[in-house]
N, C-alpha and C positions, 0 to 999 in steps of 0.2 A: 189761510193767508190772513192775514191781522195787517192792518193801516193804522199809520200814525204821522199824525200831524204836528207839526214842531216849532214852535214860533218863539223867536226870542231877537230882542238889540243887539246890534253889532256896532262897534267903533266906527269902524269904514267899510264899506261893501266891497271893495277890488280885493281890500289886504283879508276879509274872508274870506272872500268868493277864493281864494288863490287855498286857502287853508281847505278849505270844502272839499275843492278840487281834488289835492293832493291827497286827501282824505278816502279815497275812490278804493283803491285794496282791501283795506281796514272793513269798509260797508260789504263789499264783496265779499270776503272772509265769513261775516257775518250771515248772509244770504238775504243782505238788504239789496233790495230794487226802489231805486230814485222814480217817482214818478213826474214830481216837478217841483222846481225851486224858485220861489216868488218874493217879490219888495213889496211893501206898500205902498200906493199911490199917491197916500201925503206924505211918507217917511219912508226914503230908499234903504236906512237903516235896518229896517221892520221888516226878520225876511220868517218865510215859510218854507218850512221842508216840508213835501208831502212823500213819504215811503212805505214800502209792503214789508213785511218780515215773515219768516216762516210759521213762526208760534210766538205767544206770548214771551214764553222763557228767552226765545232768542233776541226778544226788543228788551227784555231786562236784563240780559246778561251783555247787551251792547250797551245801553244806557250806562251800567255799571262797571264798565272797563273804564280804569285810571287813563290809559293813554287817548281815549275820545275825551276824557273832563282834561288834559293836558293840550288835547288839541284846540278844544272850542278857545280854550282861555290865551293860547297863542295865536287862536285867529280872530281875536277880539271879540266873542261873546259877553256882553252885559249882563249880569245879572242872571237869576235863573231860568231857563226855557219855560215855556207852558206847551206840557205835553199831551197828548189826548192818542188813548190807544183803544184804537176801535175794531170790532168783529165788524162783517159785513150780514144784515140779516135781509 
């Protein structure tokens, strides 16, 4: 199991949060497991996705599906993520 943390600006947190949502299949698909999705305390904008992936390949091979960069950019993602893909030791 491989965690990855995922933090990036959003336009508006509802009109994400609705994109995120709807997004639920597509992670599923993948054999991602949500573990929690979080704002920041001084900027509700500032959100974190925390998730498990089965293998490496499967966090790269969802990272680099067109239709996730088609979704973040329709649910108003700013700018690029900062991604962080961690083993657990």
């Amino acid at each position: 199991m491989v965690t990855v943390i995922l933090s990036h600006e959003v336009k508006d947190f509802a009109n994400w949060k609705k994109g995120f949502d709807g997004g639920e299949a597509m992670r599923a698909q993948a054999g991602v497991k949500t573990i929690g999705v979080y704002a920041s305390v001084d900027n509700p904008n500032a959100i974190t996705v925390i998730t498990e992936f089965p293998s490496v390949e499967a966090v790269k091979g969802f990272l680099g599906n067109p239709d996730l960069q088609a979704s973040m950019e329709a649910a108003g993602v700013i700018g690029e993520p900062d991604i962080k893909i961690l083993d657990e030791v």
